[in-house]
N, C-alpha and C positions, 0 to 999 in steps of 0.2 A: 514374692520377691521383695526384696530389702526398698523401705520406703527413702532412704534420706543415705545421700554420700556427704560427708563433711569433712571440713578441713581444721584441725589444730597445731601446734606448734612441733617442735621434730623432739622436743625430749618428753619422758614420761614426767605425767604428774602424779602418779600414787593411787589416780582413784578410778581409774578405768577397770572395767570389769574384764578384759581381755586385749592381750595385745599382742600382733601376731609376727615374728619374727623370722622376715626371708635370709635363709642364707644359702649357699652354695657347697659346692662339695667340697672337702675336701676345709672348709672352715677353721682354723685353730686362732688367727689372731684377731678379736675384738676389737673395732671403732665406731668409733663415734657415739652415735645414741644408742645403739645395741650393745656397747661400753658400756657405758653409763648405766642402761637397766640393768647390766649384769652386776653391775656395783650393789645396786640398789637390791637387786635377789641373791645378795650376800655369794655371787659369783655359781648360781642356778645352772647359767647358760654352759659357763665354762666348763662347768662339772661334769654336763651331759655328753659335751663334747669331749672330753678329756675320758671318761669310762667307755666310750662308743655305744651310749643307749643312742644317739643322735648320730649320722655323721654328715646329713644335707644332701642325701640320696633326693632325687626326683621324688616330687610328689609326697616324701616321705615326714607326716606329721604327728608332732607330740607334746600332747596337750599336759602342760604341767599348773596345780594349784600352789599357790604360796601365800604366804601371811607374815612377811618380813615388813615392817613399817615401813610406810613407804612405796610401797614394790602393788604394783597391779593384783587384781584380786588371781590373774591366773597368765600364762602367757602362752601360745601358741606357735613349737618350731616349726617351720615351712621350709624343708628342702626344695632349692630350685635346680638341683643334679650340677651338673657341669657346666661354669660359666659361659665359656664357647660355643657349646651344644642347647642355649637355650634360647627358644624360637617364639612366637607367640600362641604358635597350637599349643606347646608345652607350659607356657605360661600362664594360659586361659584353664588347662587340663588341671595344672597345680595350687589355681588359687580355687578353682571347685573343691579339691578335696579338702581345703583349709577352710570353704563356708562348709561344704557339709558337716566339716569336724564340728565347728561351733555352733551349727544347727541342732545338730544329734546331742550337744552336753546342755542342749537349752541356751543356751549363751546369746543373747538381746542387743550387744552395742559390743563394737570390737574397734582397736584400734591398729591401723598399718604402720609399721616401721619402714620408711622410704630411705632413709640413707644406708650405703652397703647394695642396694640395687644398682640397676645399670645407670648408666650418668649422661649426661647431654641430653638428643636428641631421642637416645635409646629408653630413655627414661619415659619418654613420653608413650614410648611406644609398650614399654614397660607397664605404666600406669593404666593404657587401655585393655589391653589384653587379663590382664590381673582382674580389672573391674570387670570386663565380659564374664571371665570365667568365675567371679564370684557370683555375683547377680543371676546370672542365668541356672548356678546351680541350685539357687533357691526356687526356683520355677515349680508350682505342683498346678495338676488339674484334674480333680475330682468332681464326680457328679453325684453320686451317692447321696441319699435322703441320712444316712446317719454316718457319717461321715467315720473310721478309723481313727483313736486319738493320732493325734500326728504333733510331732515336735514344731515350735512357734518357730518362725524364719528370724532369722538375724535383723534387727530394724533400722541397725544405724550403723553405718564401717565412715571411721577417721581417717582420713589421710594425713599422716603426720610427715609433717615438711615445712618449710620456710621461706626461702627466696622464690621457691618454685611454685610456689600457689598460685599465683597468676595463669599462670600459665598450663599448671595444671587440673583448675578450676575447667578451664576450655576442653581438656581432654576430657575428663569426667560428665562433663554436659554432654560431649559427643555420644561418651559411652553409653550413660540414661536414655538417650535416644535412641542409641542402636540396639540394646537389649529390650527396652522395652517391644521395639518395633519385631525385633526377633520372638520375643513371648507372645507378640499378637497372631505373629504367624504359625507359631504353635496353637493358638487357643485356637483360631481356624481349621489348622487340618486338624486335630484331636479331636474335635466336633461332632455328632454323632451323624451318619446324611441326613435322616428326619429333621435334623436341626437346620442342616447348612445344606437348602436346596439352595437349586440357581436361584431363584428369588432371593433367597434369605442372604446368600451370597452379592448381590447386587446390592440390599440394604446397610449390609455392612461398610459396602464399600462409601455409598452415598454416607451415613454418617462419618467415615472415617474420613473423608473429603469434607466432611462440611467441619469438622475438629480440627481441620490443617489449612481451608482456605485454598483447598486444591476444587477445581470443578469438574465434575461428573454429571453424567448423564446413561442412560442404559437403553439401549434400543432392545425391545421388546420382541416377540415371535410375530407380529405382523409386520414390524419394521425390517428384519430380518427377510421374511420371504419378498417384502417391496423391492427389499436391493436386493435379492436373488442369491441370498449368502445357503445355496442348497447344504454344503455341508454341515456345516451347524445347526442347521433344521434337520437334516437326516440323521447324525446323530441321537437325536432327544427325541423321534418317533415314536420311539419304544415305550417311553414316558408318561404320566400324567403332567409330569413337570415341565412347564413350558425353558426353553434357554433364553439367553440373553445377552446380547452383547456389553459389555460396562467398558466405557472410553474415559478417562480420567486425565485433567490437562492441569499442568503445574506451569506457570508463567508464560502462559500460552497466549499471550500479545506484548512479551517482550523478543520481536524479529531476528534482532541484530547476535541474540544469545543461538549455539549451538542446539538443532534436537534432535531426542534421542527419542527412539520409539520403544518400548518395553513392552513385551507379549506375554503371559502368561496362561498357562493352558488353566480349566476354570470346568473340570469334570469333575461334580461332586460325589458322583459313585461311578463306580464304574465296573459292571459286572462282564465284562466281556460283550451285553450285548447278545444274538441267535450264538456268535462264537464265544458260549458258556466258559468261562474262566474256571478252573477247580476251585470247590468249596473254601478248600487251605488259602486262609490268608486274607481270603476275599474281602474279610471286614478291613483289612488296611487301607484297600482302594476307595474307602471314603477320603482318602490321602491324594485324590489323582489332580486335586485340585491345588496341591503346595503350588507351582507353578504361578496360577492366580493368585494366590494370598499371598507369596512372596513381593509380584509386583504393585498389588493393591499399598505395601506397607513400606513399600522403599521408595514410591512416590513418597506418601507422608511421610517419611524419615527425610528424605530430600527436601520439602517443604517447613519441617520444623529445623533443618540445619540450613536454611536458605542458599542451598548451592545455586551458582550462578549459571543456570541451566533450562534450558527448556524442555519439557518431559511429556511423554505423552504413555500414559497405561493403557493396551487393548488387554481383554482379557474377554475368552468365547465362554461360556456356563452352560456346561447340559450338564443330564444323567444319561450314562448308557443302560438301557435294562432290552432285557428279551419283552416281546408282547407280539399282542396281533398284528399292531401297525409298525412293528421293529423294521428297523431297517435289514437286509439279508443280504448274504453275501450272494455275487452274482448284482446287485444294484448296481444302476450308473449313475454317480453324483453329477452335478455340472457346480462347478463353485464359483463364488462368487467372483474369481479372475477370466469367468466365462472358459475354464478347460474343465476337463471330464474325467472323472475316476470311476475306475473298477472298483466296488467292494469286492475282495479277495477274502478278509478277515474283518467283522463286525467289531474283534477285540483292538484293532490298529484304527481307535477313532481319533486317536491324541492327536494324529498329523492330518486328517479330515478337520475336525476345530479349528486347527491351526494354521491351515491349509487357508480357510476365509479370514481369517483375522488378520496372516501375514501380508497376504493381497488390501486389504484393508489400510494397515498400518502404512503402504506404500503410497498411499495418496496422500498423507502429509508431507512426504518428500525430507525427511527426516535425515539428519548426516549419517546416522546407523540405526538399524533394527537389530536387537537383542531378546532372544526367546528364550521362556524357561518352561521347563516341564518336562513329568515324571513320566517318561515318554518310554522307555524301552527295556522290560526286565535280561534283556540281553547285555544291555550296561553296566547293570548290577550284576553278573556275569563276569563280564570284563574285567572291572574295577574295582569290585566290591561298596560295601557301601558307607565308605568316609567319602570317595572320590568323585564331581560329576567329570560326565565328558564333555570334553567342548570342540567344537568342529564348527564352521565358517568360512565366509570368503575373504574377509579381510586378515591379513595377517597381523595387521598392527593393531587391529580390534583382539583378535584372539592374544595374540601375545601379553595387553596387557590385562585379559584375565589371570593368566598363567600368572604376571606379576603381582596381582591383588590376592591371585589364592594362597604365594605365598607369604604375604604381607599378613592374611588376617589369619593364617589357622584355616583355611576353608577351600582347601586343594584343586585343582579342574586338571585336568589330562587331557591335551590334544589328541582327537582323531582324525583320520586321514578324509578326504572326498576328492574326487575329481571323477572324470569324464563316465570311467567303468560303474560307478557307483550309481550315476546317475541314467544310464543305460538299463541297469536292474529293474529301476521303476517304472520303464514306459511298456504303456499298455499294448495290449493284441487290437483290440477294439474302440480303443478309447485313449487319452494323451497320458493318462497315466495309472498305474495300479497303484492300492494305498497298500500291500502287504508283497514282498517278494521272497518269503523265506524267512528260514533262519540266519542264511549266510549271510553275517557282516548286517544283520539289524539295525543295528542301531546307526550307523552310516548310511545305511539304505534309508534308514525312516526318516535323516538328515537331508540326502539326495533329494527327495520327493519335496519336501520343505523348501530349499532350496530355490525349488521351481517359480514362488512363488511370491519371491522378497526383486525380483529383475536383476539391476546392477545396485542398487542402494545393498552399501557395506552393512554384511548379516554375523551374528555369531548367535550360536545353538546351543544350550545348555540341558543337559539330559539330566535331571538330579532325583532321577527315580532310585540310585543308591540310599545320597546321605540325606535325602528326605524324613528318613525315619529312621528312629536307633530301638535295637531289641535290647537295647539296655544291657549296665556294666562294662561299658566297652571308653565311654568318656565321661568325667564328673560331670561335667557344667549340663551335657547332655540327658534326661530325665527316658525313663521309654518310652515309644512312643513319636511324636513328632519332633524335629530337631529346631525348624525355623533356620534352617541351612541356607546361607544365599543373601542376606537382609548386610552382612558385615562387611561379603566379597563385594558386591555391585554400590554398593557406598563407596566406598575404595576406590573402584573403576572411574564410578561419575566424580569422586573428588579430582582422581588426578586427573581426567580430561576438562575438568571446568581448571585446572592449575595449569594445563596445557597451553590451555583457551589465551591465559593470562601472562605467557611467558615463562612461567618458572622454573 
């Protein structure tokens, strides 16, 4: 990823080696500093635009070289499609294809043209979205002892602007920290299991806590079976790998501040378990733990942008594997909120995990609990996999995820729950079954969760879709793991700490 965002002045000096030119559909008349450079490349721009090699189609880029005195060694047209129609998924989508372009021609330090973009406040939002989707395009992760030549990353992008540096310097910080945090949670689920057991999983968290000044602690498999947390010990049975629970606290003695609780499911493999998952795919499910590593990395995002918040990470760690001592269906868990599950299906361990940690999270007494995790291939189903689903009790919790998915590019789709959904899951034998079907999965696997948060306002996030992309489907997106979730729940917690505040 690009090491350095810098700020220079809004007109061209002659010696930049690239400099990338947003314009919009439909373009014919030149201002300002896209003026001027056109001056300077003896009217380059206008020509392109005037024969229709160009015309600011979305996404649509073309790299041109010049040697006019004066004029950049090369400059880069950026269609941003239809003014109206331009969003920040679209924005993020558009400035990927414009790093990849100067990635792929080698091209080392590039410069933005900011005026001719959106203006005011939009601008702001302009400038983040732009920097997401470049930065993140640059994203590689390779393990490889002899690595593929691979083209050098971009190392420096200018923002050229004026009055607004101030203020856009602020954006840009924001954005460094939310891509970065987005790249960590890719380098997590990309990880291979052997690498990122529960242990390894827990250490990470511990250093990433001790790099942000957030505090952590991890309750271990004896502390675990002390507080009776049976699900999360039933899960990891199967195992040699001990689990763990990792509790992570961001200003956790300042009272008077809102808290929120964040759950994230923290299964670093996940085979199905006695209920064997097909072969296909299965290496992905070293993935089951995005949920964990999303919220391990949005506390630290939350603590390097010092929201005014109080935050608490639970996150449950096992591996599900077949063995002697596996857990099997027909088992009866007791979890740690003292009620009982049917195993039904040894592969529906995600709402077992979660099942103890949501119970868990409720003893902080927190103003909302918020879970994630890649919880139901029936959602990927549903939604496909840009979209997660979101379902909850609070409606003004849910609602403003819907309004941060679509603030950042990073979508949620409300599902339904009430009374019938939660009727599906109760047991013959026992208070509850962890598996009731196909029917309506991924609501049903909601239902059962549910059971477990009381009346403390809960929202569910299923983001077993856009957890992972099979790639060519979005620039900034690499295949592979996305770091989906790190930009939304930023979003969320900013405008409730601005809530907090009046605003």
């Amino acid at each position: 990823m690009i090491t350095k965002i810098s700020f220079t002045g809004p007109d061209v000096s002659g010696r930049e080696e690239a400099v990338i030119v947003p314009l919009f559909k439909g373009t014919r008349a030149l201002k300002g500093a896209v003026r001027k450079l056109d001056a300077i490349c003896n009217s380059a721009i206008t020509g392109y635009l005037d024969r229709g090699n160009f015309d600011g189609s979305g996404g649509k880029t073309l790299l041109v070289a010049l040697s006019a005195p004066g004029a950049p060694r090369h400059i880069l047209l950026l269609g941003l499609g239809e003014r109206e129609k331009l969003d920040p998924e679209k924005t993020a989508h558009y400035a990927g294809t414009a790093s990849l372009a100067l990635k792929n021609n080698k091209i080392k330090t590039a410069h933005l043209i900011l005026d001719g973009t959106p203006g005011g406040a939009a601008k702001e939002d302009f400038v983040f979205s732009f920097l997401k989707g470049f930065l993140l395009a640059q994203y590689t992760f390779s393990l490889k002892e002899e690595p593929e030549e691979e083209t050098a990353s971009v190392e420096t992008l200018h923002l050229m602007c004026g009055k607004e540096r101030s203020r856009l310097s602020r954006v840009a910080a924001r954005a460094r920290i939310v891509t970065d945090r987005t790249a960590k949670v890719r380098d997590m689920v990309n990880a291979p299991p052997n690498a990122l057991t529960p242990a390894k999983m827990a250490l990470e968290a511990k250093a990433i806590s001790k790099e942000t000044g957030i505090e952590c602690r991890v309750m271990n498999l004896k502390e675990l079976q002390r507080r009776k947390m049976g699900a999360i010990t039933s899960v990891a049975k199967g195992s040699k790998e001990e689990p763990n629970l990792i509790v992570m606290q961001y200003n956790r003695d300042r009272e008077r501040l809102p808290l929120v609780c964040l759950v994230g499911k923290g299964v670093t493999f996940d085979s199905g378990g006695i209920s064997l998952k097909s072969w296909e795919k299965m290496s992905e499910m070293k993935g089951d733990m995005a949920g964990g590593a999303l919220v391990i990395n949005v506390l630290a995002a939350a603590a390097e942008l010092k929201l005014p918040l109080r935050l608490t990470g639970i996150v449950p760690c096992a591996e599900n594997l077949p063995g002697g001592s596996a857990y099997k269906p027909g088992d009866i868990v007791r979890t740690f909120a003292g009620k009982t599950v049917e195993v039904i299906s040894t592969d529906a361990e995600g709402r077992l995990v979660l099942s103890d940690a949501l119970a868990y999270a409720k003893e902080f007494n927190p103003h909302v609990i918020v879970d994630f995790a890649t919880l139901t291939g029936a959602c990927v189903i549903a939604l496909g996999t840009r979209i997660a689903g979101v379902i909850g009790t609070s409606q003004e919790h849910v609602d403003a995820f819907l309004q941060a998915g679509k603030a950042t590019g990073e979508p949620v789709w409300q599902l339904p729950l009430n009374g019938n959904f939660r009727e599906m899951v109760k047991g013959d034998i026992t208070d509850f079954k962890n598996f009731s079907g196909r029917e309506a999965s991924t609501i049903t696997a909601a239902a059962l969760l549910s059971e477990f948060v009381g009346d403390i306002p809960w929202v569910h996030l299923d983001i077993a879709g856009p957890f992972w992309n099979e790639g060519g489907k979005v620039s900034y997106q690499t295949k592979g793991a996305t770091g989906y979730g790190v930009d939304l729940t930023i979003h969320y917690l900013e405008k409730m700490a601005s809530r907090r505040r009046g605003r």
